[in-house]
Every structure is written in C-alpha cells, then in structure tokens.
C-alpha positions as CSV (number, residue, x, y, z in Angstrom):
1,X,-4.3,-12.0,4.5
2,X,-3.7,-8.2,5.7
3,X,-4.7,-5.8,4.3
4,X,-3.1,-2.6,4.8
5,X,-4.5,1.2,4.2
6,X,-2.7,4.3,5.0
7,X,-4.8,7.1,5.9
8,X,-5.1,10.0,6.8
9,X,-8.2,12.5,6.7
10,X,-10.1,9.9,4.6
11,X,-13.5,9.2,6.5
12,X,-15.9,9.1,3.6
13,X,-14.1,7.2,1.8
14,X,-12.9,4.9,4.3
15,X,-16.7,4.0,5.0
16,X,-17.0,3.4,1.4
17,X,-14.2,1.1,0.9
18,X,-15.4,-0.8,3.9
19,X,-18.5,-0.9,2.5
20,X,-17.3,-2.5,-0.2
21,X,-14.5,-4.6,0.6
22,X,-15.7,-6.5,3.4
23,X,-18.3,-8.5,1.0
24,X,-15.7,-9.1,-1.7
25,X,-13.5,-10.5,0.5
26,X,-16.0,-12.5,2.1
27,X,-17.2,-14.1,-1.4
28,X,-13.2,-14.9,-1.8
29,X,-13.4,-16.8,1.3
30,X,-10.6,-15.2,2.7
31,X,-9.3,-15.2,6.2
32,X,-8.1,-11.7,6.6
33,X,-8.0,-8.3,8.7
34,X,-7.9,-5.0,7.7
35,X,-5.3,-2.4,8.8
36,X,-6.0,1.3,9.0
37,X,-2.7,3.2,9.5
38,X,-3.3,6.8,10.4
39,X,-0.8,9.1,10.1
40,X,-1.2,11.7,12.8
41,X,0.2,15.5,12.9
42,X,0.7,17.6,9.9
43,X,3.9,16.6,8.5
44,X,3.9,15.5,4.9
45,X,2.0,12.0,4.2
46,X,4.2,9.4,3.9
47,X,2.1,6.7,2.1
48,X,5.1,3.9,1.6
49,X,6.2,4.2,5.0
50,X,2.5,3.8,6.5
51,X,2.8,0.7,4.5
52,X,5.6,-0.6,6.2
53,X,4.6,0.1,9.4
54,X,1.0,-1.7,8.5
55,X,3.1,-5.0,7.4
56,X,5.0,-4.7,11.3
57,X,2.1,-4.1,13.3
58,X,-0.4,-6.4,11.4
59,X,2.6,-9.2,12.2
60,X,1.9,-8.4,16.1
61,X,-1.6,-10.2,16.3
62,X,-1.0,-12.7,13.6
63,X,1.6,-14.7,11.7
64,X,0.6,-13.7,8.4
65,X,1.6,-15.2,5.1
66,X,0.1,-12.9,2.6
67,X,-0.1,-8.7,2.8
68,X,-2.5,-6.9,0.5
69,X,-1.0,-2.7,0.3
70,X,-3.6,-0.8,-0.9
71,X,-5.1,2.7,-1.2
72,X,-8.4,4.1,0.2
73,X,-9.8,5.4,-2.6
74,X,-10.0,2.5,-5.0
75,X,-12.9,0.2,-5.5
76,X,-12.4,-3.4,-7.0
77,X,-14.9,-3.8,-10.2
78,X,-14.9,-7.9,-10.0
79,X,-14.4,-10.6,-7.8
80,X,-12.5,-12.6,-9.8
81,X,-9.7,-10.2,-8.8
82,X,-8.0,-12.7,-6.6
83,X,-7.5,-10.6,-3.0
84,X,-4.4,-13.9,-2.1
85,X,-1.2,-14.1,-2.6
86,X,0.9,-15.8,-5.8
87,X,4.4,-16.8,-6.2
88,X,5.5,-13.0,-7.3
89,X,4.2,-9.9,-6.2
90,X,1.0,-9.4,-8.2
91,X,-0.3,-5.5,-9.1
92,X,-3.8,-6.0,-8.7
93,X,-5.1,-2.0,-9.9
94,X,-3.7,-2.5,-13.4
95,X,-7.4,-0.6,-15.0
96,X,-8.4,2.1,-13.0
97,X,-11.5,4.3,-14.1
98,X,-9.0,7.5,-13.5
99,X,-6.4,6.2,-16.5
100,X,-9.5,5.3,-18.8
101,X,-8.9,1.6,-17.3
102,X,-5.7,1.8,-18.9
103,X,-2.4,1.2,-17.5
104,X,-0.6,4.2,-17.0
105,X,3.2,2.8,-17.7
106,X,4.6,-0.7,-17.4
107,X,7.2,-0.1,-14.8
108,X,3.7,0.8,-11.9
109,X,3.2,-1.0,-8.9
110,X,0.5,2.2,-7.5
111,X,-3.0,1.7,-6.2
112,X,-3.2,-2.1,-4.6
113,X,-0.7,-4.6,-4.3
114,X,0.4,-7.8,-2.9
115,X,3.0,-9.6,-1.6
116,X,3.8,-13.1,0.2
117,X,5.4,-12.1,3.3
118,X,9.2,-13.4,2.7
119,X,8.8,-11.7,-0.6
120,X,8.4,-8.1,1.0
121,X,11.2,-9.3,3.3
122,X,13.3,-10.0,0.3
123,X,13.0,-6.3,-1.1
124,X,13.0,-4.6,2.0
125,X,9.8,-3.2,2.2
126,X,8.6,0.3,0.6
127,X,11.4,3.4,0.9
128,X,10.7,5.3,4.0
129,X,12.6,8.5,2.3
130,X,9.3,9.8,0.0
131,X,7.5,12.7,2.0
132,X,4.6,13.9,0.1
133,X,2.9,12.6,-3.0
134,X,5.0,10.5,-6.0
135,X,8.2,8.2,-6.4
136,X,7.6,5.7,-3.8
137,X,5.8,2.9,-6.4
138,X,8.6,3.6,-9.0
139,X,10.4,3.1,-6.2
140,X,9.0,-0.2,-5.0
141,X,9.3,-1.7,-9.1
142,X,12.9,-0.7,-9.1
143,X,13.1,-2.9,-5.4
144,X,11.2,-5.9,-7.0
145,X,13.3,-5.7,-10.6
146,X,16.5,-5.7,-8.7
147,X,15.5,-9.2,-6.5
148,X,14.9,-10.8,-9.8
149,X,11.3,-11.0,-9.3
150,X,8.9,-11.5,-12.2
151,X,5.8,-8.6,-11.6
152,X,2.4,-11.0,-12.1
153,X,-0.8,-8.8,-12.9
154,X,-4.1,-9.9,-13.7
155,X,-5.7,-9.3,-17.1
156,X,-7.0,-6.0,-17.8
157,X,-10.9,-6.7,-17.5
158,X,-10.4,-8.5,-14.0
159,X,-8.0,-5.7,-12.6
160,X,-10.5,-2.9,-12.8
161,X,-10.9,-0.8,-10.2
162,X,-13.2,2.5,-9.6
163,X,-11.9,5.7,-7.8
164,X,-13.6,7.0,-5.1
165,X,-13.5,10.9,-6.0
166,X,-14.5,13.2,-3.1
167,X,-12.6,16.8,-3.1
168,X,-9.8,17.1,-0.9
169,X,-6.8,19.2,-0.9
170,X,-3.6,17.5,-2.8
171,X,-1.0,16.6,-1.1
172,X,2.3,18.2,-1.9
173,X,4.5,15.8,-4.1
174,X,8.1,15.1,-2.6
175,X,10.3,17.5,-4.8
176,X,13.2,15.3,-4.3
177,X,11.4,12.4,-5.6
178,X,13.3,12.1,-9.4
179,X,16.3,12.4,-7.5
180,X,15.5,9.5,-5.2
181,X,14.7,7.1,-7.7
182,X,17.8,7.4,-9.4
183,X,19.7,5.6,-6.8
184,X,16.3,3.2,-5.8
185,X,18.6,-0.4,-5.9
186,X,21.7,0.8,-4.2
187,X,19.3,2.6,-0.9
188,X,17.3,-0.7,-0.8
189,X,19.4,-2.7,1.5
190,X,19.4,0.4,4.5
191,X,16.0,2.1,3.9
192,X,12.9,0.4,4.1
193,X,12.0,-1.8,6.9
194,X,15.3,-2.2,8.2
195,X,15.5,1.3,9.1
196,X,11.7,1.9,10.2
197,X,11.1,4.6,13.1
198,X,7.5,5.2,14.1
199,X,5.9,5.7,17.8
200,X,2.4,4.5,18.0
201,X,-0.1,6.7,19.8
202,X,-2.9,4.3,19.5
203,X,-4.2,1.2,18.5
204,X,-7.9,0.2,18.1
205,X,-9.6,-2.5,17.3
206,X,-13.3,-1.7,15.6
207,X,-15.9,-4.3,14.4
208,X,-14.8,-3.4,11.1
209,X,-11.1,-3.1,10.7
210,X,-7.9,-2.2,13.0
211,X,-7.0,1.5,13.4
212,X,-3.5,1.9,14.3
213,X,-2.4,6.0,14.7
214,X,1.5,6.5,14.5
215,X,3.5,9.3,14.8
216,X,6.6,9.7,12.0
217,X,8.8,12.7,11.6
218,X,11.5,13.1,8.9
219,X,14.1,14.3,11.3
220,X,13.7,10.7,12.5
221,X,15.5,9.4,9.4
C-alpha cells in the first residue's frame, strides 16, 4: 500500500500523523510506504495534483496494487478502519471530529481515500486544474460516478477520524472551482494523469516516510 500526503508547510502535524499512523498500520499488518509530496514555491497549493504525482512517483520503487490519498491533518480513531484496498474506491474519513463526526454531504470523497491501482487508472486520476482550496473531491465523485463505480465507505463509528488543528494561514480557494465542476465528466479523459507536468527537485528517503519536493506551475497546463 502507498500512502500518499501532499504537503506543504505542515511540520507539526506531519510529526503527528507519523506518530500516529506508523502503529496503526503496523497493527493492520500492512506492507506499505508513505509518500510525502511537497509542493515547493509559492504558487497556489494544488492538493489533487500532489496526489497524482504521489500515485507516479510511489509507482517508481514499487509495483503497487493499492494507493491510500490522504491529508495531513487527520487522525484515524480505530483500527478497524481497514488502511487496504476493496473492490471500489472506499472513502475512509466519512466522521470527522470537524463535521460533529457527521458526513458533510453524500456526493464527498475529502479527507482520506483509497483506490486499487487500475481503478485510479480507470478515472484518470484527480483533476490537475483546481489551484487553491475546494472542488477537486467533488471533482473526483463526479470521476468515480461517471466509470460506474459503486463509492464503498465504512460505517460511521469505524470511519472516525480527529483533526489535527494547529493555526495556519488558509489557503485561498480556487475561484473558478463551481465553474470547473460543471463540466467534471467531459475534462476527465485529458486532465488528470494523462496530462501531468511536474519537475522534481528532490527526492528523499527518511527512516520514516519518502519526501518527494516537486515543482508545478499553472502556466504549465
């Protein structure tokens, strides 16, 4: 399994997660590594296509099967929150402590995800087109809808999940995000991993987890 974390600016709560996750997935008996995509430079954060770029470079040391996207700042509550992959994407952050461990809306694939590796193929990837924060997990529901897949989720006292709240600035949300999602199914077949364009400016390898640093630019698009 990889697991996959876009960053950026994150350090305390990176050495939380890490903290946390390494013992969880350990107790799962899982044979996995963890990804840390940084996103270098100041341009807006780009959180779906740090994900995509995760899913290539994680493919570079190892023939994986089963890819676990997921933010820094969640925490999972119980073990029995199964960290493999099923027959259908599965949204594994359905109760998070934020939303009153409630989900938000149905049509949500935010927070932590995962994803057998011909399924992701199957949908394309994330969009690479949301700079800033919002769209891109509407986004990604539309993508898995349109393939015909069924969305699994575990039950709402298994898929709890804690936030790890320290203050930091807010990123900017995409003002063009509404107006992405309208045409979500038709962009999927030429934007996602099919159109990826990222330089990396450093990979390495800690005892702890990958770090991979990229550079992406919208004017690469």
């Amino acid at each position: 399994v990889a697991i996959i974390i876009p960053y950026r600016k994150r350090e305390q709560q990176l050495k939380i997660f890490l903290r946390h996750m390494h013992p969880m997935l350990k107790r799962q008996l899982l044979d996995y590594r963890i990804m840390v995509i940084e996103q270098a430079g100041e341009t807006p954060f780009n959180r779906a296509m740090l994900f995509n770029i995760g899913y290539k470079e994680a493919l570079a040391f190892h023939d994986f099967k089963c890819f676990v996207f997921h933010d820094v700042d969640l925490m999972p509550e119980n073990d029995k929150n199964y960290y493999g992959c099923p027959t259908a994407p599965r949204h594994l952050s359905v109760a998070i402590d934020k939303f009153q461990y409630r989900l938000p809306y149905q049509a949500i694939f935010g927070g932590a995800g995962a994803f057998r590796k011909e399924d992701f193929e199957k949908i394309n990837g994330f969009s690479n087109q949301f700079w800033g924060w919002g769209g891109e997990d509407d986004d990604l529901y539309r993508r898995i809808t349109a393939k015909g897949f069924k969305l699994t989720r575990p039950g709402m006292a298994v898929g709890r999940y804690k936030m790890i709240r320290i203050f930091h600035q807010s990123a900017k949300a995409d003002p063009l995000r509404f107006q992405k999602l309208k045409d979500s199914q038709q962009r999927m077949v030429t934007d996602g991993l099919n159109s990826l364009k990222y330089r990396v400016e450093s990979v390495i390898e800690r005892p702890l987890y990958t770090k991979v640093t990229v550079d992406i630019n919208p004017l690469g698009l």
